[in-house]
C-alpha positions as CSV (number, residue, x, y, z in Angstrom):
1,X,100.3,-88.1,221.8
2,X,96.5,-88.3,221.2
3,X,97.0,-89.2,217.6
4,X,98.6,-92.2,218.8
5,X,96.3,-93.2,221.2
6,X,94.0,-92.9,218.2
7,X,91.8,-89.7,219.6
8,X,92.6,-87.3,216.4
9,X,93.7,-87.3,213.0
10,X,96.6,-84.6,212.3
11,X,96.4,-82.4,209.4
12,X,99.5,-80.0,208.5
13,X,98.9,-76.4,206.9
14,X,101.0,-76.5,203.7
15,X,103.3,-73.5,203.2
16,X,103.2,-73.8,199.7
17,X,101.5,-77.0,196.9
18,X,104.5,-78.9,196.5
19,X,105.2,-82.3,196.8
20,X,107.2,-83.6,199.2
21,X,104.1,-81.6,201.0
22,X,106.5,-82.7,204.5
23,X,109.0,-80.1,203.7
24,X,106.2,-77.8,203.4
25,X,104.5,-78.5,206.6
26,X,104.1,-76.1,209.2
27,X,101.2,-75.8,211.7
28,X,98.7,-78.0,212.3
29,X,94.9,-78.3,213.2
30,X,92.7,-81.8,214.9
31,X,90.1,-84.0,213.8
32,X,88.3,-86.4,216.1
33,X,88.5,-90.0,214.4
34,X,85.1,-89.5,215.4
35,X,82.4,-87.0,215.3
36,X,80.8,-88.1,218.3
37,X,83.5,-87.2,220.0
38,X,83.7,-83.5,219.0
39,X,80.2,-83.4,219.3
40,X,80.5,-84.3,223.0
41,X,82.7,-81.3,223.6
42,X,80.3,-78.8,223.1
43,X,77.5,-77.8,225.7
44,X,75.0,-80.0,226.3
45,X,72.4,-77.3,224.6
46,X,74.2,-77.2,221.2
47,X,75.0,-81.2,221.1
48,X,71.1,-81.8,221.9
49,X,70.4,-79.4,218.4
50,X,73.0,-81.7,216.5
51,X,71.3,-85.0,218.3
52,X,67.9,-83.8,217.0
53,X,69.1,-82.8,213.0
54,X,69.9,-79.1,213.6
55,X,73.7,-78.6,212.8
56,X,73.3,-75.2,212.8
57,X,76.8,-73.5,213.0
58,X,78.5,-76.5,213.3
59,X,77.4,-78.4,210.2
60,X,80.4,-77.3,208.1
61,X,83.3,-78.3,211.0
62,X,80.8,-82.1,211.3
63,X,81.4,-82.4,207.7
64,X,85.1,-81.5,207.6
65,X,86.0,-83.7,210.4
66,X,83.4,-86.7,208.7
67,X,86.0,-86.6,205.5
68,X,89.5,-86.2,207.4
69,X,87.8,-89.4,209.4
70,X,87.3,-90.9,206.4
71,X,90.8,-90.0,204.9
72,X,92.4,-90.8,208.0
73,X,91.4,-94.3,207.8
74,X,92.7,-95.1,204.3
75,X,95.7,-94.2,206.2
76,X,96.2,-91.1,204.1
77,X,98.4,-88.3,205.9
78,X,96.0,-85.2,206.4
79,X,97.5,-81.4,204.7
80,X,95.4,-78.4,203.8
81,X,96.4,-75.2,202.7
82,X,95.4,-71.9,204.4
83,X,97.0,-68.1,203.5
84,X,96.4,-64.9,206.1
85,X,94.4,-63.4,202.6
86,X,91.5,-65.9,203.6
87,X,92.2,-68.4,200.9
88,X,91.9,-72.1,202.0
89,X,92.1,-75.8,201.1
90,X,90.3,-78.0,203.3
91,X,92.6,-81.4,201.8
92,X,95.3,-81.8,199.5
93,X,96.0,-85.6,199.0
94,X,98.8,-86.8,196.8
95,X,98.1,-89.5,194.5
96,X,101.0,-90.9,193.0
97,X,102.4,-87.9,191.4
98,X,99.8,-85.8,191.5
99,X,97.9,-83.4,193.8
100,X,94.3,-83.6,194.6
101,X,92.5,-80.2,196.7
102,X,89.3,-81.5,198.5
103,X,87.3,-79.1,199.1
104,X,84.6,-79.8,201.6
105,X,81.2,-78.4,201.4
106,X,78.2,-78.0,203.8
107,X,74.9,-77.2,202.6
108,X,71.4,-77.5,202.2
109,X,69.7,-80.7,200.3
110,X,71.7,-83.5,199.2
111,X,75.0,-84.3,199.4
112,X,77.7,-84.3,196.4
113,X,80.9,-85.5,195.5
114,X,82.9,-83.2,193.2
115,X,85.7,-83.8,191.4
116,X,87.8,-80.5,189.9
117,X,91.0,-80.0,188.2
């Protein structure tokens, strides 16, 4: 399995925000453990752009994959939430007994760290 040859983090869609989040697990998308790596899939045109600071499309799936990277080495399983209506979770972490959304943003400027309940 290429999560165990340590190639890509697993995350699990969430059928519904409840902890156990396992029994609620259904599909699943991939995350590089590193960004270089998915940026090597694309064509050598596109990766050249990322190489030389324009993310363009891609900026929002580097970031996302940057953060279940980051997760996936603190050894945190990876879950997100996404419904047909459009409405989506990028990360739902439990901490003790308690459920943290991540919500990862891409945009111009600096980068920020925000914390909502």
């Amino acid at each position: 399995m290429l999560e165990e040859a340590g190639l890509v983090n697993v995350a699990r869609n969430l059928t519904s925000i409840v902890l156990p989040f396992n029994a609620y697990a259904n599909e699943f998308k991939l995350y590089f453990f590193d960004s270089g790596l998915f940026i090597s899939m694309l064509d050598d045109e596109a990766a050249k752009d990322i190489l030389n600071g324009n993310l363009g499309i891609y900026k929002g799936a580097i970031f996302e994959n940057a953060v279940a990277d980051c997760l996936g080495k603190k050894q945190l399983p990876l879950y997100y939430y996404s419904k047909n209506s459009g409405l989506e979770l990028d990360f739902l972490v439990r901490y003790k007994n308690d459920i943290i959304p991540l919500e990862v943003k891409a945009k111009d400027g600096n980068a920020k760290s925000q914390k909502q309940y």
